[in-house]
C-alpha positions as CSV (number, residue, x, y, z in Angstrom):
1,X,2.9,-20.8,-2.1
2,X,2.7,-19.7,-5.7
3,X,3.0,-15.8,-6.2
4,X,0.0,-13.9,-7.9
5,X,2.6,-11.5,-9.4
6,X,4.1,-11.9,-13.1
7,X,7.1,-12.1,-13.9
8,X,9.4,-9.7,-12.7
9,X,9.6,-6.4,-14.8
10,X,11.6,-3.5,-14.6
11,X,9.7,0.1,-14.9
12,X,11.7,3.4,-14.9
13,X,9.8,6.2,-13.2
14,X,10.8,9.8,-13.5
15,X,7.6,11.6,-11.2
16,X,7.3,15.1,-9.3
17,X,7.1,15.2,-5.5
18,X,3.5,16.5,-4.3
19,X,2.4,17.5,-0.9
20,X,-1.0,16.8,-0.6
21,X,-2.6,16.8,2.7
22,X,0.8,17.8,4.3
23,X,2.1,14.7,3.1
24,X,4.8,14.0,0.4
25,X,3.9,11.8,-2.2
26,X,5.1,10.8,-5.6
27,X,1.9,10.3,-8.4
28,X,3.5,7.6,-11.3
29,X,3.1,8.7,-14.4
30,X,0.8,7.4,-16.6
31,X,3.3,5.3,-18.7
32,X,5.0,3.6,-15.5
33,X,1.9,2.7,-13.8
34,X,0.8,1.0,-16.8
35,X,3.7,-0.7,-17.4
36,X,2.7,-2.6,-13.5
37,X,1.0,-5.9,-13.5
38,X,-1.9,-4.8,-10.9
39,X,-3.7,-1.8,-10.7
40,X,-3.8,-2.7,-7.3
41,X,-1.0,-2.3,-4.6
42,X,2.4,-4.2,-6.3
43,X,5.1,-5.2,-3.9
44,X,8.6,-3.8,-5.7
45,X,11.9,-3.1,-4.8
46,X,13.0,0.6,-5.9
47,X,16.6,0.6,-7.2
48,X,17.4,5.1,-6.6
49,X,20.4,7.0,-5.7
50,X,22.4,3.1,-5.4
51,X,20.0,2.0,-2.9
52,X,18.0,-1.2,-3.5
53,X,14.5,-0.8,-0.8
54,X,11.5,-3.3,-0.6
55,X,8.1,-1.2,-0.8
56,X,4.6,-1.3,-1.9
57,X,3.2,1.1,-4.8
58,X,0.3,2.4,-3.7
59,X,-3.2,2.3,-6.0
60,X,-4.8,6.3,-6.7
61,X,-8.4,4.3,-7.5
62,X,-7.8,5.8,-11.4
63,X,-5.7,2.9,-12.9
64,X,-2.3,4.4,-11.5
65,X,-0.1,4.8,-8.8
66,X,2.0,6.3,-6.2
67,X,4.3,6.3,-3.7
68,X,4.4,7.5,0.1
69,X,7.9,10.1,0.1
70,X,7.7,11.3,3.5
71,X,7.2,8.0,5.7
72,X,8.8,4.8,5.0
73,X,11.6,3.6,2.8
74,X,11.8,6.3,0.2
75,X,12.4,9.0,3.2
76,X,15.4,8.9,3.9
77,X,16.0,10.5,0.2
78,X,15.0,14.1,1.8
79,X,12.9,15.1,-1.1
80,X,10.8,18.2,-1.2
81,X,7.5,19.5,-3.1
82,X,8.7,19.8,-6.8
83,X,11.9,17.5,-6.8
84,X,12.0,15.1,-9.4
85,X,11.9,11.5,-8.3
86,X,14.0,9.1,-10.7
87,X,13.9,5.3,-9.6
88,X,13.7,2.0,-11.2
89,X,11.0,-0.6,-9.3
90,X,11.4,-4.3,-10.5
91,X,7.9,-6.0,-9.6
92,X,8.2,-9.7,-8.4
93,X,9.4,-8.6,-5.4
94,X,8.7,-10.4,-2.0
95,X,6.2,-8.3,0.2
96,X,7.2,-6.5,2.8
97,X,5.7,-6.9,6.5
98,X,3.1,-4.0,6.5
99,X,3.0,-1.6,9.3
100,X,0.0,-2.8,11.5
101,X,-2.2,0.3,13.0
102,X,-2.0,0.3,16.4
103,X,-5.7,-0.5,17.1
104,X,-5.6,-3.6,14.7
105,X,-2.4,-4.6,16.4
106,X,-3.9,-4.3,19.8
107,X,-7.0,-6.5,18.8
108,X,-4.5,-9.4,17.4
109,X,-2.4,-9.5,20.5
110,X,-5.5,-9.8,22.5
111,X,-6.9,-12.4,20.0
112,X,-5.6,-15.8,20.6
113,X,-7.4,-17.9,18.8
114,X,-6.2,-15.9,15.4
115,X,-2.3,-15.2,16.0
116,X,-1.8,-18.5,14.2
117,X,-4.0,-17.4,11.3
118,X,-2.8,-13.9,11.2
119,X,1.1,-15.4,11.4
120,X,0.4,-17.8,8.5
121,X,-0.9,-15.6,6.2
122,X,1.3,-14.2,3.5
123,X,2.3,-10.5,3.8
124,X,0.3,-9.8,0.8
125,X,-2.8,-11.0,2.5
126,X,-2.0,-9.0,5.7
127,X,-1.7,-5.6,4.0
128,X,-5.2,-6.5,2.8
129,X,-6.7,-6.9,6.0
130,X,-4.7,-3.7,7.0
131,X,-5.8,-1.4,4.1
132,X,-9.3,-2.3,4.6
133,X,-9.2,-1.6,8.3
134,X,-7.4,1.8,7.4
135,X,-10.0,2.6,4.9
136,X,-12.1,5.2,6.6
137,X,-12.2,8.0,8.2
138,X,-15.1,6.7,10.6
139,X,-13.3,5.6,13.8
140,X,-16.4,4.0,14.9
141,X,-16.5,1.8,11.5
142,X,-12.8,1.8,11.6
143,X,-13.4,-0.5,15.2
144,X,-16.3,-2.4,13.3
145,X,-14.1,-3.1,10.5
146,X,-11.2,-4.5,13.4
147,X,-14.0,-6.6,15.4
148,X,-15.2,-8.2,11.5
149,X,-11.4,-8.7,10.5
150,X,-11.2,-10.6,13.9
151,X,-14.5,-13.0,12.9
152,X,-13.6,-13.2,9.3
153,X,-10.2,-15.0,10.9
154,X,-11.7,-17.2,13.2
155,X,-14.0,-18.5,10.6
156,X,-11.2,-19.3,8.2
157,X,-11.0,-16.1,6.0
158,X,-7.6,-15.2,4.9
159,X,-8.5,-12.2,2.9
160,X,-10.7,-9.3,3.5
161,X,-14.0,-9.7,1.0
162,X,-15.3,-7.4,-1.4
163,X,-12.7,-5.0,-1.2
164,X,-11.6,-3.2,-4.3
165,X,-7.7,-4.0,-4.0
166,X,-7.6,-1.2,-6.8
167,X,-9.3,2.0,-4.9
168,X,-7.3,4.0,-3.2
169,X,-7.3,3.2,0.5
170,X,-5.8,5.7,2.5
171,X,-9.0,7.9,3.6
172,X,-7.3,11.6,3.4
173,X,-5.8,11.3,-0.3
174,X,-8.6,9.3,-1.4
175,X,-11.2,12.0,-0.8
176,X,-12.3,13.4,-4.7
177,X,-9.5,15.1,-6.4
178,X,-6.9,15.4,-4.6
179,X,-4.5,13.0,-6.4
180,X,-5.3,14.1,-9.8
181,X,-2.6,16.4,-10.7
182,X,-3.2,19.6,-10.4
183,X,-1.3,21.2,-13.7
């Protein structure tokens, strides 16, 4: 299958660890997130401290960027609130398997008439669905959203629909404000 991505690019990014929410994140800077070929979420791998990792840059819903420091791949570097970040992502990369919710996992397991569906879609496509279900705070549309990602399956749909792949999906940094830099 073709990828949707350009042609591989490398962007240097020198950015400030923030907590925000009790979590550590990494806002890009203006001139690295423009230098991306989404304003969406773009599948890179992060070339830091001699380390190559595969991991997703996460939209902010403003035209930029950032990235999760106190989960995933970029934890292991130990950084703190103020450290400076300095990394190299080359786009191009192949996606990563996301990290299915527990709920949505739970629904799929139980769901055999979409495990084939769900297994042929391309990563890409499955941290769609996953985004979309994450993206609320409402656990009762949160379950909705897993129920119509179910039925959107069995009736041949591959991607969520009419989801802004640019907005910022995780529900506690996406609230108004709080990643716009605060200096």
């Amino acid at each position: 299958m073709p990828s949707r991505t350009a042609a591989p690019a490398t962007v240097p990014v020198r950015a400030v660890a923030r907590e925000v929410e009790g979590r550590l994140i990494a806002p890009l800077p203006e001139e690295s997130s423009a230098a991306l070929p989404s304003r969406g979420q773009v599948a890179v791998t992060a070339a830091v401290d001699g380390t190559v990792r595969t991991l997703v840059v996460e939209p902010d819903g403003r035209k930029g960027h950032w990235l999760e420091l106190g989960a995933g791949p970029l934890a292991a570097l130990g950084l703190e609130a103020g450290d400076t970040l300095e990394l190299e992502l080359t786009t191009g990369a192949d996606w990563p398997e996301p990290e299915v919710p527990a709920d949505l996992a739970a629904a799929l397991e139980c769901a055999e008439d979409v495990q084939d569906t769900w297994a042929d879609i391309t990563p890409m496509a499955r941290w769609e669905w996953v985004r979309w279900v994450g993206a609320t705070r409402s656990e009762d549309t949160r379950a909705r959203r897993v129920e119509v990602s179910l039925d959107k399956m069995r009736h041949g749909k591959r991607r969520p629909c009419c989801f802004d792949l640019a907005s910022c999906t995780d529900p506690e940094l996406a609230r108004s404000g709080k990643l716009i830099d605060p200096s």
